[in-house]
C-alpha positions in Angstrom: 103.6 85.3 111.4 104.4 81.3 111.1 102.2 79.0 109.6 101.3 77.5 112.8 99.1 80.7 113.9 97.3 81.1 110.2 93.7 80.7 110.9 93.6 78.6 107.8 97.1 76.5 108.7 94.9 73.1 109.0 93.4 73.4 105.3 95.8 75.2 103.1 98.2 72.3 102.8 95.2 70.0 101.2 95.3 71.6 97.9 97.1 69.6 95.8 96.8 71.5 92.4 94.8 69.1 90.8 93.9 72.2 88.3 89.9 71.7 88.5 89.8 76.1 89.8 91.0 76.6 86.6 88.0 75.8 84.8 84.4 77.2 84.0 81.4 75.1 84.4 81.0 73.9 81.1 84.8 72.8 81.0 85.5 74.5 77.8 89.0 76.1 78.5 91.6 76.4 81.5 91.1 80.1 81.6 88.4 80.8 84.0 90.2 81.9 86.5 91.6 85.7 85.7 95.1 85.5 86.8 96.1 82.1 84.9 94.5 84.0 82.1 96.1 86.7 82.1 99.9 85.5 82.9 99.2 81.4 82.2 101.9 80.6 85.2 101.1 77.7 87.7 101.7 80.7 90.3 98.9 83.1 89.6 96.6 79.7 89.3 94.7 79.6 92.7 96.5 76.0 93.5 99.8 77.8 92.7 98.6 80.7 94.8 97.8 78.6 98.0 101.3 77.1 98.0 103.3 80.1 97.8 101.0 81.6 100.4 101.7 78.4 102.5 105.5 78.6 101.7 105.9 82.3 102.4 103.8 81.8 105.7 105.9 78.4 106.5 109.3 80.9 106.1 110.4 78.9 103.3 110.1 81.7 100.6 110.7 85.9 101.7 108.4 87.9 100.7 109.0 90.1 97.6 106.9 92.4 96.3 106.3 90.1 93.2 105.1 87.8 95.4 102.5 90.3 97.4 101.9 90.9 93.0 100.9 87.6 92.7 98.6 87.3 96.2 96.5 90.6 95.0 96.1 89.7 91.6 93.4 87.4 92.8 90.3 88.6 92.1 88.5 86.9 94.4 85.6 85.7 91.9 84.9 82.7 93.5 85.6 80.7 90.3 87.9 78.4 92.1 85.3 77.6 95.0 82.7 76.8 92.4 85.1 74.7 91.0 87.1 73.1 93.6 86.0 69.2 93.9 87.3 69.4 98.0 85.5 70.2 100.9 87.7 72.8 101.7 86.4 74.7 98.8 84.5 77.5 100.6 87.3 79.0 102.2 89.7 79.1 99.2 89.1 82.7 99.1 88.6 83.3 102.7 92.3 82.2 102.7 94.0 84.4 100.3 92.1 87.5 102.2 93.6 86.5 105.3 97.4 86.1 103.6 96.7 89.7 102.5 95.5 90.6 105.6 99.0 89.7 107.3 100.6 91.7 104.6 98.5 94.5 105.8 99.5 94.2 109.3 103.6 94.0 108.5 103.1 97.0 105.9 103.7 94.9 102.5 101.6 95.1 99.9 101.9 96.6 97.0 102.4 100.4 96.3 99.3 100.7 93.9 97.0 98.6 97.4 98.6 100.7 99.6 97.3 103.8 97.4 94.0 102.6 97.2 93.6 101.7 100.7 94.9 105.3 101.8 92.6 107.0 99.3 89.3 105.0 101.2 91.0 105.9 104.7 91.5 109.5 104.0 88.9 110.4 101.5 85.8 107.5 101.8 86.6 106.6 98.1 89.7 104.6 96.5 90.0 107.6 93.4 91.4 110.5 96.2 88.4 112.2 95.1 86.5 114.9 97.5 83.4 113.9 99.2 82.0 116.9 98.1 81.9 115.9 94.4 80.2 112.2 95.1 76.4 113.5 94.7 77.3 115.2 91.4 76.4 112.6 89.4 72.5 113.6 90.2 72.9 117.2 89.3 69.8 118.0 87.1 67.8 114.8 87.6 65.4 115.4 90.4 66.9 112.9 92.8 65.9 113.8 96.3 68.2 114.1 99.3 67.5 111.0 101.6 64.7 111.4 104.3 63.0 108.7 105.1 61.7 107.8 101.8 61.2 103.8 101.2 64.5 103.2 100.0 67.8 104.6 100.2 69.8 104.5 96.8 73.3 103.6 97.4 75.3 104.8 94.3 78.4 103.4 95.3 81.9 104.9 94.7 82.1 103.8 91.2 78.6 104.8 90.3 79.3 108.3 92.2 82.9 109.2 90.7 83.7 107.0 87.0 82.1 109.4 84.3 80.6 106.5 82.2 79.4 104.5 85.5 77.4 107.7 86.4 75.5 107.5 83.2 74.1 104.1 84.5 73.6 105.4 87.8 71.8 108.7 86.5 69.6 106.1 84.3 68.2 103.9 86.8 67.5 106.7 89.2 65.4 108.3 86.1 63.8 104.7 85.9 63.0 104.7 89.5 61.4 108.0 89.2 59.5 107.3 86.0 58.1 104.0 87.9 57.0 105.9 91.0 59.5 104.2 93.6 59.9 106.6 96.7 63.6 106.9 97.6 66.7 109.1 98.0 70.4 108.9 98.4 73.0 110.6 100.7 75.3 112.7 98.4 78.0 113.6 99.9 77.2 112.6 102.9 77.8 108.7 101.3 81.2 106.6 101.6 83.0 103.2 100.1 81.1 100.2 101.2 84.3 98.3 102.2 83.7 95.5 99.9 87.1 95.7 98.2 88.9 96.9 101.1 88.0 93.8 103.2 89.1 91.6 100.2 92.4 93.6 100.0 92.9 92.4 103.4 92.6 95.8 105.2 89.7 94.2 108.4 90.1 97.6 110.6 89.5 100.0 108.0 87.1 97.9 106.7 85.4 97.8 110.3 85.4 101.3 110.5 83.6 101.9 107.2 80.8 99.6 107.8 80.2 100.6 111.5 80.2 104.0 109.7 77.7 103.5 107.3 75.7 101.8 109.8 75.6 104.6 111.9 74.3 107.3 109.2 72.0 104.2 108.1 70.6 104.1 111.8 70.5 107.6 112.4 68.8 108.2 108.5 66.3 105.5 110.0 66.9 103.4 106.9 65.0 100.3 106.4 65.1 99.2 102.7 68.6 99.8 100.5 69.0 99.6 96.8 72.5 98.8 96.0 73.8 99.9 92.6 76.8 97.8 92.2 76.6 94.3 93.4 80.0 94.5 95.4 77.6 97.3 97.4 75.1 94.3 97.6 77.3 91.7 99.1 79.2 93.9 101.7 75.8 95.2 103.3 74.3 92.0 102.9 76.7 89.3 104.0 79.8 91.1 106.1 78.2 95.3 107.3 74.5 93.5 108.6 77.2 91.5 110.8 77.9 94.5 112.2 74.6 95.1 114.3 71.8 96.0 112.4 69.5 93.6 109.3 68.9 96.3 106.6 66.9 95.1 103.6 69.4 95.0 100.9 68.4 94.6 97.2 70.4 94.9 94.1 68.9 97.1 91.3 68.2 94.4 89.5 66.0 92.5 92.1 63.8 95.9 92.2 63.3 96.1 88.3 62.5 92.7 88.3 59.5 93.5 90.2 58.5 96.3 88.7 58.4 94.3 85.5 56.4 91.2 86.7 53.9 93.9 88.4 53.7 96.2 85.3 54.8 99.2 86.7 57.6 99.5 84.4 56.5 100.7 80.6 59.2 99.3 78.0 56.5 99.6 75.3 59.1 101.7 73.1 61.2 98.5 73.0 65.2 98.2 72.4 66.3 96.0 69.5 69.1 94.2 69.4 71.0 90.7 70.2 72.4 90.9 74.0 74.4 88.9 75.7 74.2 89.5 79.7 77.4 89.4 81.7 77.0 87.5 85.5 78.9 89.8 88.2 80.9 87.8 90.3 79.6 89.5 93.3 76.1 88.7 92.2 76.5 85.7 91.0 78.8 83.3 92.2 78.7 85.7 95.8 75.3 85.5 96.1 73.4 83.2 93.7 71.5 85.5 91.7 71.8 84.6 87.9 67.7 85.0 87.1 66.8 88.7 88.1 68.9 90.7 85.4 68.0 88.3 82.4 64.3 88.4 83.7 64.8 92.2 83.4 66.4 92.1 79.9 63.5 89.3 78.7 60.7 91.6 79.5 61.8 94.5 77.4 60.1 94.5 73.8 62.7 93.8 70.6 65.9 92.0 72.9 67.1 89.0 71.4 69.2 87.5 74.4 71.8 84.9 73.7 74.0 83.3 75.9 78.3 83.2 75.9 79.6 79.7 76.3 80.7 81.1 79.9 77.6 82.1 81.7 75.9 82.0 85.0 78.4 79.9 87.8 80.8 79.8 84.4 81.4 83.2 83.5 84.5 84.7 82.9 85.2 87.6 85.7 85.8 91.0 83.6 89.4 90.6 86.4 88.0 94.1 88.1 87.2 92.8 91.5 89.6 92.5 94.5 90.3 96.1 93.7 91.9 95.7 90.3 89.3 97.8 88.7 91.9 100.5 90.3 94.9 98.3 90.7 95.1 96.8 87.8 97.4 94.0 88.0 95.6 92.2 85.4 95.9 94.9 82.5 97.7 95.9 79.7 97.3 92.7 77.3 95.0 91.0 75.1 95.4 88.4 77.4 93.2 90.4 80.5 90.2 88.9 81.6 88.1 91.9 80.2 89.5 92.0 76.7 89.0 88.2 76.4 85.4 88.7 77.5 84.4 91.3 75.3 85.8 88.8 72.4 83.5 86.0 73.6 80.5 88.5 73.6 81.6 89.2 70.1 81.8 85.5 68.7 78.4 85.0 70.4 77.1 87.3 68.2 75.9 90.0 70.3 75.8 93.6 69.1 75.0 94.5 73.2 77.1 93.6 76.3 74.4 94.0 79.0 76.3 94.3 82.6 74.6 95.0 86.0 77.4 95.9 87.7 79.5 99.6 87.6 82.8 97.7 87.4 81.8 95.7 84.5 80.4 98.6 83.0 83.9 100.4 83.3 86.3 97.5 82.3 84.6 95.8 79.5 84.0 99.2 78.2 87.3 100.1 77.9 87.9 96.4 76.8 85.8 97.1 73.8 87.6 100.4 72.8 91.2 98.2 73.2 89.7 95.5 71.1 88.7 98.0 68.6 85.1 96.5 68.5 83.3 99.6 68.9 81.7 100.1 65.8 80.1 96.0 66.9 79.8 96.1 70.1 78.6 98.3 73.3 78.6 97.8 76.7 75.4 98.9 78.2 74.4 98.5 82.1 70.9 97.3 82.2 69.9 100.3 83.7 70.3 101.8 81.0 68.7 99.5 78.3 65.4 99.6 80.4 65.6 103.2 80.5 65.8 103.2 76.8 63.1 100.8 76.8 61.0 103.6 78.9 61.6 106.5 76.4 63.5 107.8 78.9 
């Protein structure tokens, strides 16, 4: 493909790496955006990124695998469109997509995408795990099969497969029960939500997977969905509903937040400790909801919440989305977006990383063990503080 036909071939020459993507809100450090943390090159900065995308597509670099490296190391947190002072911001990430969809479509990527992307294809999950093992997690709790209760609980592949993400899961669903909510979820009978395989690039698979799920949605007759992980949240609410059908989506956290301002949630036996909440990407900076979880974590008797210095449109990605929660191209030093956010919920003097997303939960929890911080700090999805909260 030449530069010419790139949908993006009028915008991507007008970065000029002026260096401002680099940056959280509050201007603190140049390490906001995960890559550059990570590897501190000019090419894995987003600016740096863009021109070798441009360069490659323009046939003045080959492509190498290193390069496809760089190109899927992005974790697409939306740090750099926050951040971007040009009105070409909002399709900074829209643009690295489409250069990994082109890779896609000529059969380069790397061998760890390629993995993943095969794994969702042939098994509906990126671990290569059978579908018949995905409602496990709700052995022994009461959870209901879906039909036609008011909401259908959408675990998620993490949530359904990662042993220390199906604690969380297991935890709000004993929530939900405890607070009376009517709902179910679909077991086996469940697959990937696409999220990470349309920002891998990989638009037919990711096609299929939604019109999929909309399918056993529609033929479920579901109205209302409760999304466990907020990369659920923001492929069924901004990219499957484009698809043919307007579900109600609602992250967990938007639910809880009501239960708690209507009273219907009892956190009476109180949690005490100093937290410090960690913004998802894909709930934040994706889809502007900072309030809900801390509104969550506020209402719960003996929590002491403090703010990191990188918080809200600022925070420091934990360098799991885009896939790298399985690919891991950010890994394997203390330099990793996780293990330097785990440090920073450390200095701020929090004893309790709160997350509300199954990714976090998995990354900065094994950030803490590398870190050796366990014995001062754990990672707990909010799920299950409230549940502690509940006696539950």
């Amino acid at each position: 493909m030449s530069l010419a036909s790139f949908k993006y071939a009028d915008l991507i020459h007008r970065c000029f790496r002026c260096g401002y993507c680099k940056f959280p809100v509050n201007w603190t450090d140049v390490n906001n955006c995960p890559p550059y943390a990570r590897f501190r090159m000019e090419s894995y900065s987003c600016g740096g990124r863009l021109w070798l995308t441009r360069a490659w597509l323009n046939d003045q670099i080959n492509w190498t695998e290193h390069l496809a490296e760089i190109l899927y190391s992005c974790t697409t947190c939306k740090n750099c469109v926050i951040k971007c002072p040009l009105r070409f911001n909002v399709d900074i990430v829209n643009m690295i997509v489409a250069a990994r969809g082109e890779m896609v479509e000529a059969g380069k990527v790397p061998p760890a995408v390629k993995r993943f992307l095969e794994n969702v294809e042939l098994y509906g999950n990126p671990y290569g795990e059978s579908k018949t093992k995905r409602g496990q997690w709700a052995d022994g709790t009461g959870v209901e099969q879906y039909h036609r209760q008011e909401y259908l609980y959408y675990v998620g592949c993490t949530g359904s497969y990662d042993t220390r993400a199906q604690e969380a899961a297991r935890a709000l669903a004993m929530v939900m029960m405890k607070a009376g909510i009517s709902f179910g979820i679909l077991g086996s009978e469940e697959t990937c939500d696409g999220n990470e395989v349309h920002q891998l690039g990989e638009m037919g698979l990711f096609e299929m997977l939604a019109g999929n799920n909309i399918s056993t949605f529609n033929d479920l007759d579901v109205q209302k969905i409760i999304t466990f992980s907020p990369h659920a949240y923001n492929a069924m609410k901004n990219s499957c509903n484009q698809y043919g059908r307007n579900f109600q989506v609602f992250h967990y956290t938007h639910l809880l937040c009501g239960l708690a301002e209507a009273g219907k949630i009892n956190t009476s036996k109180g949690f005490h400790a100093r937290v410090t909440f960690h913004d998802p990407c894909f709930l934040g900076r994706w889809n502007d909801e900072y309030e809900a979880p801390r509104s969550v974590l506020n209402a719960i008797k003996g929590i002491e919440l403090i703010e990191m210095n990188k918080n809200r449109e600022g925070a420091l990605c934990c360098g799991g989305g885009g896939g790298n929660f399985q690919i891991n191209l950010l890994g394997g030093s203390e330099s990793s977006p996780a293990r330097r956010r785990v440090r920073e919920a450390h200095e701020a003097g929090a004893n309790i990383l709160a997350v509300a997303c199954s990714k976090c939960l998995v990354m900065l929890d094994d950030a803490v063990k590398s870190e050796e911080l366990g014995d001062k700090l754990a990672v707990m999805d909010i799920s299950e503080i409230v549940a502690k909260g509940c006696g539950i």
